[in-house]
Structures are given as C-alpha cells and as structure tokens.
HTML snippet that shows the backbone in 3Dmol.js (N, CA, C, O; Angstrom):
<script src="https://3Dmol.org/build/3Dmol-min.js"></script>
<div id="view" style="width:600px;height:400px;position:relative"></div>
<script>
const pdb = `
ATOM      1  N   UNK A   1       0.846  -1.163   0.000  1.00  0.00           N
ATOM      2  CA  UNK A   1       0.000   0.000   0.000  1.00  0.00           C
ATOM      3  C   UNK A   1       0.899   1.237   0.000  1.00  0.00           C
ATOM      4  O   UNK A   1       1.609   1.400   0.993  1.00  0.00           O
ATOM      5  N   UNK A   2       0.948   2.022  -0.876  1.00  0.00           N
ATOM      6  CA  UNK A   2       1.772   3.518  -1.303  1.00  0.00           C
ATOM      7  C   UNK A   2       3.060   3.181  -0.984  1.00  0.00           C
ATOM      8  O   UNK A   2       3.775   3.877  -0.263  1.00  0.00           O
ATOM      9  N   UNK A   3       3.476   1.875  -1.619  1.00  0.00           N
ATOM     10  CA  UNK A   3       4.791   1.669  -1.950  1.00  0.00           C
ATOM     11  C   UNK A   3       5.605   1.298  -0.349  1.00  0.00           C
ATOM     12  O   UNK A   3       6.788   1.511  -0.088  1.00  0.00           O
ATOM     13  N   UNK A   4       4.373   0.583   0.729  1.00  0.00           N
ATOM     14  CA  UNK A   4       5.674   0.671   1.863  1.00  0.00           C
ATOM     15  C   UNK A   4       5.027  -1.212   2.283  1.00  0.00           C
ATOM     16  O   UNK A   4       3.944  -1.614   1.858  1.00  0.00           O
ATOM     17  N   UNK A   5       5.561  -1.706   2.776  1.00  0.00           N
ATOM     18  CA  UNK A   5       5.541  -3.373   3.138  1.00  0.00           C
ATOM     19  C   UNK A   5       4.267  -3.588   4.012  1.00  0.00           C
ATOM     20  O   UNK A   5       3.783  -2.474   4.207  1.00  0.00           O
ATOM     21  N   UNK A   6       3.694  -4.332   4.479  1.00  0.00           N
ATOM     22  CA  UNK A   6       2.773  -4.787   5.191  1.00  0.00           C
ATOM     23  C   UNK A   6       3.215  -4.339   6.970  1.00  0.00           C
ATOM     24  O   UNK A   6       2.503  -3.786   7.809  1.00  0.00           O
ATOM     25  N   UNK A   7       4.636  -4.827   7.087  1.00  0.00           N
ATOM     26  CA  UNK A   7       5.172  -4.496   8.369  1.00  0.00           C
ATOM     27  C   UNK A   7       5.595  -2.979   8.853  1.00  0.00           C
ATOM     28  O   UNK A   7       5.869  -2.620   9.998  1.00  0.00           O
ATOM     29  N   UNK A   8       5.562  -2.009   7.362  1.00  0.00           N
ATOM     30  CA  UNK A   8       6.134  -0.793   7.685  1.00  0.00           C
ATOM     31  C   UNK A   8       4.777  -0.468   7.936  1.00  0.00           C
ATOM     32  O   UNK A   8       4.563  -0.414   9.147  1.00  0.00           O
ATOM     33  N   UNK A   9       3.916  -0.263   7.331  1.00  0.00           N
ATOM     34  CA  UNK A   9       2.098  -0.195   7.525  1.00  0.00           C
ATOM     35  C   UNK A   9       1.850  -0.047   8.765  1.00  0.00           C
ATOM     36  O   UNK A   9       1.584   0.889   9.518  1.00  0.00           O
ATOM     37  N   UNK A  10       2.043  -1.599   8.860  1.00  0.00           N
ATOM     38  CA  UNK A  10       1.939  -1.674  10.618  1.00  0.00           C
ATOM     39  C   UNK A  10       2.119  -0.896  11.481  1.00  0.00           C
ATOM     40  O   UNK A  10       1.350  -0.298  12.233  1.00  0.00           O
ATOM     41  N   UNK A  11       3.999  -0.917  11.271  1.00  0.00           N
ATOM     42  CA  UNK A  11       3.887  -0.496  12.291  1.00  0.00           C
ATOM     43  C   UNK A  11       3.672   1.271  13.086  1.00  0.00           C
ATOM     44  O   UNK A  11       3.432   1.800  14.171  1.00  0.00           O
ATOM     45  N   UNK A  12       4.056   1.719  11.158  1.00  0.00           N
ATOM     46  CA  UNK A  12       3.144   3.377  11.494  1.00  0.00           C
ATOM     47  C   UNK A  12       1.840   3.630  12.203  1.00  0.00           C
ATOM     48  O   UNK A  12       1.702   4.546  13.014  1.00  0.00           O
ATOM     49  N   UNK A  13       0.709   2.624  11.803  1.00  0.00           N
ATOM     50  CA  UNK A  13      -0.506   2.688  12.231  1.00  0.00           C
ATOM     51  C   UNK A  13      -0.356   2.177  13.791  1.00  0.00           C
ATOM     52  O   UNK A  13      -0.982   2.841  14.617  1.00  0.00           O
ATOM     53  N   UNK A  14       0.212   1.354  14.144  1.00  0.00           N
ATOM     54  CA  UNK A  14       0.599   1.006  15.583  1.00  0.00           C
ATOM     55  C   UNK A  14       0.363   2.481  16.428  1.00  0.00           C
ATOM     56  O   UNK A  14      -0.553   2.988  17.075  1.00  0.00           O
ATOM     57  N   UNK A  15       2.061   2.936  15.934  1.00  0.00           N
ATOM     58  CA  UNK A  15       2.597   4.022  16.705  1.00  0.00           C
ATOM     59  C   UNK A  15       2.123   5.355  17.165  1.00  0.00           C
ATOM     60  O   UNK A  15       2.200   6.072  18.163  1.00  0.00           O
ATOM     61  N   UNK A  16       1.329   5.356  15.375  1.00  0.00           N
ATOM     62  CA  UNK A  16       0.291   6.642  15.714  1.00  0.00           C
ATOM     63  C   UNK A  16      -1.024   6.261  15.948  1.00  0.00           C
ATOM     64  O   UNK A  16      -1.727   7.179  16.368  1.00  0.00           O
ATOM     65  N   UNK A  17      -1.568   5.190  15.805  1.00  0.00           N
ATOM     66  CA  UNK A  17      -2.879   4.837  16.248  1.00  0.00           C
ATOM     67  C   UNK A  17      -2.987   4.785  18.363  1.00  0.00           C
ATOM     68  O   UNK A  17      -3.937   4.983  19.120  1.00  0.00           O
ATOM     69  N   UNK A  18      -1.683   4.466  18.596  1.00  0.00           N
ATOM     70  CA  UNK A  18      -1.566   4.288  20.013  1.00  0.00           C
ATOM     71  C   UNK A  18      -1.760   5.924  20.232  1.00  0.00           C
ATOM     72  O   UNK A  18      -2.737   6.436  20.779  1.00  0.00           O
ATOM     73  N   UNK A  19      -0.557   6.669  19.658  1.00  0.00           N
ATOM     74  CA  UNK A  19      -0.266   7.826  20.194  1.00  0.00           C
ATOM     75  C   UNK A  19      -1.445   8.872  20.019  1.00  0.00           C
ATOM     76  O   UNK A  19      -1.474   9.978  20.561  1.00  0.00           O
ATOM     77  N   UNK A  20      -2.283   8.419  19.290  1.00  0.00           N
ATOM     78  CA  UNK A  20      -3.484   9.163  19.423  1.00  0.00           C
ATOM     79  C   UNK A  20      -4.383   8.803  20.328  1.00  0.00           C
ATOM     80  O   UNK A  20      -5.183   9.648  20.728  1.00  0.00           O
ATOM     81  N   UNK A  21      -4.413   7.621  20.766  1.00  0.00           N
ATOM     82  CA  UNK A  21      -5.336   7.460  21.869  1.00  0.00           C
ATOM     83  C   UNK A  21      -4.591   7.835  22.914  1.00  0.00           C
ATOM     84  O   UNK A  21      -5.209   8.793  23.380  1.00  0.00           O
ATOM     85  N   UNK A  22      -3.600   7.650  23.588  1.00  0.00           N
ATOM     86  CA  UNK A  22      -2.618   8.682  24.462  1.00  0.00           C
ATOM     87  C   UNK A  22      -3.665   9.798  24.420  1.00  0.00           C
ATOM     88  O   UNK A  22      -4.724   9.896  25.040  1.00  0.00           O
ATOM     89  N   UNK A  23      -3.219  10.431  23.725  1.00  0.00           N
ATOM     90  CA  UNK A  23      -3.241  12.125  23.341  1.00  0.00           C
ATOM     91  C   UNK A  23      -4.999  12.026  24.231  1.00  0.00           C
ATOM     92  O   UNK A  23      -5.114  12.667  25.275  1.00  0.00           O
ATOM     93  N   UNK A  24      -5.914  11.414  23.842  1.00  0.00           N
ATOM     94  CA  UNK A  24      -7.590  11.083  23.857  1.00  0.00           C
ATOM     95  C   UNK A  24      -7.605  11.106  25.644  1.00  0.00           C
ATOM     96  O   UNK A  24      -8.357  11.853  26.270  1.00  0.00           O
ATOM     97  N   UNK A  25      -6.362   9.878  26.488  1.00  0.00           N
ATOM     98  CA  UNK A  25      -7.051   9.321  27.453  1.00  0.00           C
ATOM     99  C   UNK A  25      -6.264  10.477  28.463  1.00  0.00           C
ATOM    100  O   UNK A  25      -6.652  10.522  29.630  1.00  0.00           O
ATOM    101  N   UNK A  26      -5.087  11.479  27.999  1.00  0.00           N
ATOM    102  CA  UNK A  26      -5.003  12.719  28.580  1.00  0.00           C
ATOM    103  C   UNK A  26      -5.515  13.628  28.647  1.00  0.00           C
ATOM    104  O   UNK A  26      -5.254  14.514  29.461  1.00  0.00           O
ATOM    105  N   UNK A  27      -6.532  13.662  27.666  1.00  0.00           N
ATOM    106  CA  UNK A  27      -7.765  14.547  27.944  1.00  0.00           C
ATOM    107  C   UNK A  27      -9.198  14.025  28.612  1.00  0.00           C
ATOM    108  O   UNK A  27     -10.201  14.670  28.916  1.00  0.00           O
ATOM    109  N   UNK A  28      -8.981  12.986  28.693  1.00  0.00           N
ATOM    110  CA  UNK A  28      -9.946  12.430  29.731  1.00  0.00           C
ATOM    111  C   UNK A  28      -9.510  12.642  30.926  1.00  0.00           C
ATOM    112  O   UNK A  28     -10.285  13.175  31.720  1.00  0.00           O
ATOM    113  N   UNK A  29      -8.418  12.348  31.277  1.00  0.00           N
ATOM    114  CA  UNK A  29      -8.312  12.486  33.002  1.00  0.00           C
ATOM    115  C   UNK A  29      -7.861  14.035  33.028  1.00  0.00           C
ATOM    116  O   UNK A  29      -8.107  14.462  34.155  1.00  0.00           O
ATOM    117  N   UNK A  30      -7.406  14.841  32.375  1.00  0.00           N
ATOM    118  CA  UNK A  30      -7.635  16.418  32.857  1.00  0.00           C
ATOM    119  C   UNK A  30      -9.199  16.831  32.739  1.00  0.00           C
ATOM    120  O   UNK A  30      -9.556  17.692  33.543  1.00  0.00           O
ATOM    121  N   UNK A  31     -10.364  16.239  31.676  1.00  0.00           N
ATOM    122  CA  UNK A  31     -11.730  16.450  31.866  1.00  0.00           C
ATOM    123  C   UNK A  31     -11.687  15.891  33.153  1.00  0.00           C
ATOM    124  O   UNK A  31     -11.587  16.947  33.777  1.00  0.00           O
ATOM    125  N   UNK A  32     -11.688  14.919  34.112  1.00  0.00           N
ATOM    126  CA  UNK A  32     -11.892  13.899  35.170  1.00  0.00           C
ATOM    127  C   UNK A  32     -11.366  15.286  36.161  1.00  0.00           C
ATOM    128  O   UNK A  32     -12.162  15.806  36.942  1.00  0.00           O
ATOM    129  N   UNK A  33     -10.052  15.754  36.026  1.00  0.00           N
ATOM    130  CA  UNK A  33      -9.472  16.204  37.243  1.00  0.00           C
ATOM    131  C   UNK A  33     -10.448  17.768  37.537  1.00  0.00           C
ATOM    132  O   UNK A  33     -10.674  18.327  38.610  1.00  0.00           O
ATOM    133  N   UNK A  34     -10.997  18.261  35.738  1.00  0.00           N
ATOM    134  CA  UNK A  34     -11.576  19.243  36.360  1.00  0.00           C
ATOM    135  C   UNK A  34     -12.534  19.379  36.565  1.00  0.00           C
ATOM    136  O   UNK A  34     -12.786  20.513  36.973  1.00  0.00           O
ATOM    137  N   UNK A  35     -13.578  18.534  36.466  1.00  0.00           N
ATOM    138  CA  UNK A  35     -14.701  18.518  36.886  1.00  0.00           C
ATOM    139  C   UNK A  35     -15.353  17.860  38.126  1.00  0.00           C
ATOM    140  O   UNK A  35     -16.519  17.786  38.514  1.00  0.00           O
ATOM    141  N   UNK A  36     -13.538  17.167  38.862  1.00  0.00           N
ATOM    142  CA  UNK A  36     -13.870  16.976  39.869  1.00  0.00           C
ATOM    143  C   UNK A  36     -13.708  17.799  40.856  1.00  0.00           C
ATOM    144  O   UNK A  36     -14.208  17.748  41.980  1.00  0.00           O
ATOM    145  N   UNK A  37     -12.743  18.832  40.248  1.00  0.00           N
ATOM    146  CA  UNK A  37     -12.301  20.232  41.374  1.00  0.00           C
ATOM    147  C   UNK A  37     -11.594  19.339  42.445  1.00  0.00           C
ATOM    148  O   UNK A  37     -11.893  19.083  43.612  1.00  0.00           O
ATOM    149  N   UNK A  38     -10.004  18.749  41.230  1.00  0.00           N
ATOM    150  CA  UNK A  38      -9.127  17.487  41.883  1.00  0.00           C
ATOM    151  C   UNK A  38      -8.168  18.766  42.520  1.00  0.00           C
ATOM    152  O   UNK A  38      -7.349  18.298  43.311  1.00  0.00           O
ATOM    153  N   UNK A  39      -8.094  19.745  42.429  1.00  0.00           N
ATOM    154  CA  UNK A  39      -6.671  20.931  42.475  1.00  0.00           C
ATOM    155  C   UNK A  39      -5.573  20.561  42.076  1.00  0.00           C
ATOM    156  O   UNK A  39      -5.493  19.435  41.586  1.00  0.00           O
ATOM    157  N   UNK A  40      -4.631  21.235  42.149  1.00  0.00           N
ATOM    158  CA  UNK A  40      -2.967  20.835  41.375  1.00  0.00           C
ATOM    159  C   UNK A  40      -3.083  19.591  41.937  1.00  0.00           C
ATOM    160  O   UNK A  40      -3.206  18.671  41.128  1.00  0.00           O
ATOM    161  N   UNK A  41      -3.077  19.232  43.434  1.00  0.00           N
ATOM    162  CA  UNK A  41      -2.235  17.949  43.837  1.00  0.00           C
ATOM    163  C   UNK A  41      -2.853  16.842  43.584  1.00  0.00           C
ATOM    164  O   UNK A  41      -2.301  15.755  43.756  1.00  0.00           O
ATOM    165  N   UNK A  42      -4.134  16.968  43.122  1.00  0.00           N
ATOM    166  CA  UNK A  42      -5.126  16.136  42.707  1.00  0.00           C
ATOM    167  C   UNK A  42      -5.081  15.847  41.135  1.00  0.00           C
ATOM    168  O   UNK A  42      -5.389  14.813  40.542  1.00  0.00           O
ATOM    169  N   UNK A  43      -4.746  16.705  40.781  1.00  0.00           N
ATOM    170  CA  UNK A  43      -4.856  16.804  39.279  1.00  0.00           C
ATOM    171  C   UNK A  43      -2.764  16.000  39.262  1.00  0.00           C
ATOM    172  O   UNK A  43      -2.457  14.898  38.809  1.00  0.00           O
ATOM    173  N   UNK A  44      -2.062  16.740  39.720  1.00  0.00           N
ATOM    174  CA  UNK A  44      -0.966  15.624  39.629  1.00  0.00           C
ATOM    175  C   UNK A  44      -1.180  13.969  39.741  1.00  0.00           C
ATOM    176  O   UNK A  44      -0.849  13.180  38.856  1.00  0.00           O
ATOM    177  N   UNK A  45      -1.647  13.698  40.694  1.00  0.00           N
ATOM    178  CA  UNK A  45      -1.579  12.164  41.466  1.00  0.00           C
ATOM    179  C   UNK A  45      -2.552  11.529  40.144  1.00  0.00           C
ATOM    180  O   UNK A  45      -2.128  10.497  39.624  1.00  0.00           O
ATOM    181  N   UNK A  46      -3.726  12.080  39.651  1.00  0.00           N
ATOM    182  CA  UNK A  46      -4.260  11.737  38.876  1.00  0.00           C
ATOM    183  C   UNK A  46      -3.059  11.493  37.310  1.00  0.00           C
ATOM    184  O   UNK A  46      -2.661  10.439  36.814  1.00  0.00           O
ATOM    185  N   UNK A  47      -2.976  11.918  37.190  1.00  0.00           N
ATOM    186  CA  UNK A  47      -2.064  12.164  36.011  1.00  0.00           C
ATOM    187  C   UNK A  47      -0.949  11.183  36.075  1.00  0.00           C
ATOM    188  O   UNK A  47      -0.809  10.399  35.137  1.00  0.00           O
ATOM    189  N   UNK A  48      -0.183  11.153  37.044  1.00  0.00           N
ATOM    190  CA  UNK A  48       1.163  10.627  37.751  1.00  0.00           C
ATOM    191  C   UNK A  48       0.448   8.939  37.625  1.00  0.00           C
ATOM    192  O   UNK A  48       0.797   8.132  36.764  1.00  0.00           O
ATOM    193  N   UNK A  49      -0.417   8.718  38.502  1.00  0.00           N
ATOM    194  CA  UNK A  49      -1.241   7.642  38.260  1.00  0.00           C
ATOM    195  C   UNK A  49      -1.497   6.630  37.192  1.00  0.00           C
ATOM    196  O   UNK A  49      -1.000   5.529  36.952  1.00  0.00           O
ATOM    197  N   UNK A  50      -2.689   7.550  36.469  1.00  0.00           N
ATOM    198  CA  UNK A  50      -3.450   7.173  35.458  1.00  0.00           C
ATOM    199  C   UNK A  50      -2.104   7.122  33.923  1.00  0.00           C
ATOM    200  O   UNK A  50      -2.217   6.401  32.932  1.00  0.00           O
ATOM    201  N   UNK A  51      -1.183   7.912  34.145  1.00  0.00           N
ATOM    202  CA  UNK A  51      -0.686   7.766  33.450  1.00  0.00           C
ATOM    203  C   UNK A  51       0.965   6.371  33.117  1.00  0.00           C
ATOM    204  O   UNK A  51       1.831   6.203  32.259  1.00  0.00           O
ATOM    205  N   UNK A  52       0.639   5.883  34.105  1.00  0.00           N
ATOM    206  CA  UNK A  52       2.084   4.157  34.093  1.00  0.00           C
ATOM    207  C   UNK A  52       2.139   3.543  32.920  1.00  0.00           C
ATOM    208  O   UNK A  52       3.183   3.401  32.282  1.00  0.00           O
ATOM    209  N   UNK A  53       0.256   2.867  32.320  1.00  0.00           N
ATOM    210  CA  UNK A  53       0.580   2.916  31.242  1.00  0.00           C
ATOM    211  C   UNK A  53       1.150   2.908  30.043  1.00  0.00           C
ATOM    212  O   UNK A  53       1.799   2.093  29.388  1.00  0.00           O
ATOM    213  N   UNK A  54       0.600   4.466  29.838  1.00  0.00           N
ATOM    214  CA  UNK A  54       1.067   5.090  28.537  1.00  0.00           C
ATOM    215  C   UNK A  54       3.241   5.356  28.742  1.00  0.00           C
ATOM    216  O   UNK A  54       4.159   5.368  27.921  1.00  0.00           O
ATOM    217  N   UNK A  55       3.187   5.483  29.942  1.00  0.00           N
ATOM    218  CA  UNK A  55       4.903   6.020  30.136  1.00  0.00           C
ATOM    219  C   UNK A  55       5.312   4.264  29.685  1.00  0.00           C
ATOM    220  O   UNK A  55       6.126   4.221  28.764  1.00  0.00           O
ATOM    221  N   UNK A  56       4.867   2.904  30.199  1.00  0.00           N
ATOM    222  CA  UNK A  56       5.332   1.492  29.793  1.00  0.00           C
ATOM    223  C   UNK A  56       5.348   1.525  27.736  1.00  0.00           C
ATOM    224  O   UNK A  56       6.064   1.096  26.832  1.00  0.00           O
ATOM    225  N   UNK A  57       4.111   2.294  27.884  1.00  0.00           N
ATOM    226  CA  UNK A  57       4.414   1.850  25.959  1.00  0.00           C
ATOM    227  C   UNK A  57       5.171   2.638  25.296  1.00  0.00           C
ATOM    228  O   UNK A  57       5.786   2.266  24.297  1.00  0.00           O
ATOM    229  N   UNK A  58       5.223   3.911  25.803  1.00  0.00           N
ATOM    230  CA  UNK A  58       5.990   4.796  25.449  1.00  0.00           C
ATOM    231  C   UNK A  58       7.408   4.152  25.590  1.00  0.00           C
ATOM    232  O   UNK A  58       8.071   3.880  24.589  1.00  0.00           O
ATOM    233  N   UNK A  59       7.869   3.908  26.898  1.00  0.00           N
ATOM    234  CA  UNK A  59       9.337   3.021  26.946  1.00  0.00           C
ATOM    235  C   UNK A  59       9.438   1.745  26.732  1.00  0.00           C
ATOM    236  O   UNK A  59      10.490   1.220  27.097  1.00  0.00           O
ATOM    237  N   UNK A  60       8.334   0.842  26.054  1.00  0.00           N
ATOM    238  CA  UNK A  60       9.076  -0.106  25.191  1.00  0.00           C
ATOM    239  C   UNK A  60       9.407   0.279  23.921  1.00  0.00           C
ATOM    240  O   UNK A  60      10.324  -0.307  23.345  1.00  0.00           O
ATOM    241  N   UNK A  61       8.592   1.491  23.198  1.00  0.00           N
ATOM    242  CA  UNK A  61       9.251   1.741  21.704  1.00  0.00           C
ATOM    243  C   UNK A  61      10.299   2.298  21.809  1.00  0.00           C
ATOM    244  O   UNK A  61      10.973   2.359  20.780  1.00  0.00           O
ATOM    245  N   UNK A  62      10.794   2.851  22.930  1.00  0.00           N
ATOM    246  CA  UNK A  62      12.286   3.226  23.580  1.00  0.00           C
ATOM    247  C   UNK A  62      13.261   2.586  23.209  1.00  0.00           C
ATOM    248  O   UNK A  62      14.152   2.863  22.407  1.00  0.00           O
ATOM    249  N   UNK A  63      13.031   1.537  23.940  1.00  0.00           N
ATOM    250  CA  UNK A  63      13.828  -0.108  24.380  1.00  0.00           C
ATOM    251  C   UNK A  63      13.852  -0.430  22.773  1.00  0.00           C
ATOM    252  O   UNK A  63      14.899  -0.772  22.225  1.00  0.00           O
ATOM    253  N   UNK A  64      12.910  -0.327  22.231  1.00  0.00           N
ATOM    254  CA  UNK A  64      12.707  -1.390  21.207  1.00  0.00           C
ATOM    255  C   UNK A  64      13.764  -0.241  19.836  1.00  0.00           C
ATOM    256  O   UNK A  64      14.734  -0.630  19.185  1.00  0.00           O
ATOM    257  N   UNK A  65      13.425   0.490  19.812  1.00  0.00           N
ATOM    258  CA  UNK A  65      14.558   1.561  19.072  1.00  0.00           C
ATOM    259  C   UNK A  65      16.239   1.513  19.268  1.00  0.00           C
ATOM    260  O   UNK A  65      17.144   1.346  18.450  1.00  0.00           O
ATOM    261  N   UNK A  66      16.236   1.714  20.582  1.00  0.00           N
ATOM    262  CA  UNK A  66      17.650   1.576  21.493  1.00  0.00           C
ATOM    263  C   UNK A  66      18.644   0.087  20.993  1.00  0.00           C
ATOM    264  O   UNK A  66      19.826   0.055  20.650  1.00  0.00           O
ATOM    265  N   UNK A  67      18.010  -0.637  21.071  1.00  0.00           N
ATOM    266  CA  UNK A  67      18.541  -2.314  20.783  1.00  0.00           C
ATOM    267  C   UNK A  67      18.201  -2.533  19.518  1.00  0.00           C
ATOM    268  O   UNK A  67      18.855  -3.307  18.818  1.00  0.00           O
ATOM    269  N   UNK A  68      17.267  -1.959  19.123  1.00  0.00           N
ATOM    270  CA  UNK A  68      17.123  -3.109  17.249  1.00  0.00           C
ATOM    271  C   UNK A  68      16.775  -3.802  16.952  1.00  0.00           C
ATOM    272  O   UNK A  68      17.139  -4.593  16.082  1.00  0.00           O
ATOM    273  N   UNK A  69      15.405  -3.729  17.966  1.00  0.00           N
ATOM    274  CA  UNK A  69      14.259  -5.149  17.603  1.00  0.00           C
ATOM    275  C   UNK A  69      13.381  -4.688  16.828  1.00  0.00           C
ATOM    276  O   UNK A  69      12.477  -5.416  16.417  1.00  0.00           O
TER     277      UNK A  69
END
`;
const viewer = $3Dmol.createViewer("view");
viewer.addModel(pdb, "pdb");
viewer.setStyle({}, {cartoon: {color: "spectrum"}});
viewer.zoomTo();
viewer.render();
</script>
C-alpha cells in the first residue's frame, strides 16, 4: 500500500494509532481532574497515576529503538 511493506504499515498505524489514543485518554483524566475540582495535587496524582501505562508503551518503543528489535 503507497509503496511501503505490510510491516512498515503496521507499524506506522501502531505508533500513531496508540499515540493518538494517548493524546484522547489525557484529555480524559484532565476532563476527570476538572470537573472533579481534583486541584494541582489532585490533578498531579491523577495524572502521575493514570498515566504508568502510557509512560510502559511509550518506553518499550524506547527499548525497542535503542537495541534493534
């Protein structure tokens, strides 16, 4: 498809299909923090939290860049 392999496909749609839902579930928990009237330290812990996650997938394409898998 537009001249790139089945696996390059992939794995663009992977990277940005993830990274857009990222982008989606950080605006969910700042909607969450402000409509709960979480305040900064609330709105941190929330964030800090909710976010392990996205920081794990984020640092396996890390890992996975770094080494050459």
């Amino acid at each position: 498809m537009f001249g790139f392999t089945e696996e390059q496909f992939a794995d663009f749609a992977v990277t940005f299909g993830v990274g857009g839902f990222i982008l989606y579930m950080l605006f969910i928990i700042w909607n969450l923090a402000r409509e709960s009237k979480a305040g900064r330290l609330g709105t941190f812990i929330l964030f800090f939290v909710l976010s392990f996650g996205m920081i794990g997938f984020i640092a396996k394409s890390i890992i996975q860049k770094i080494l050459g898998l």
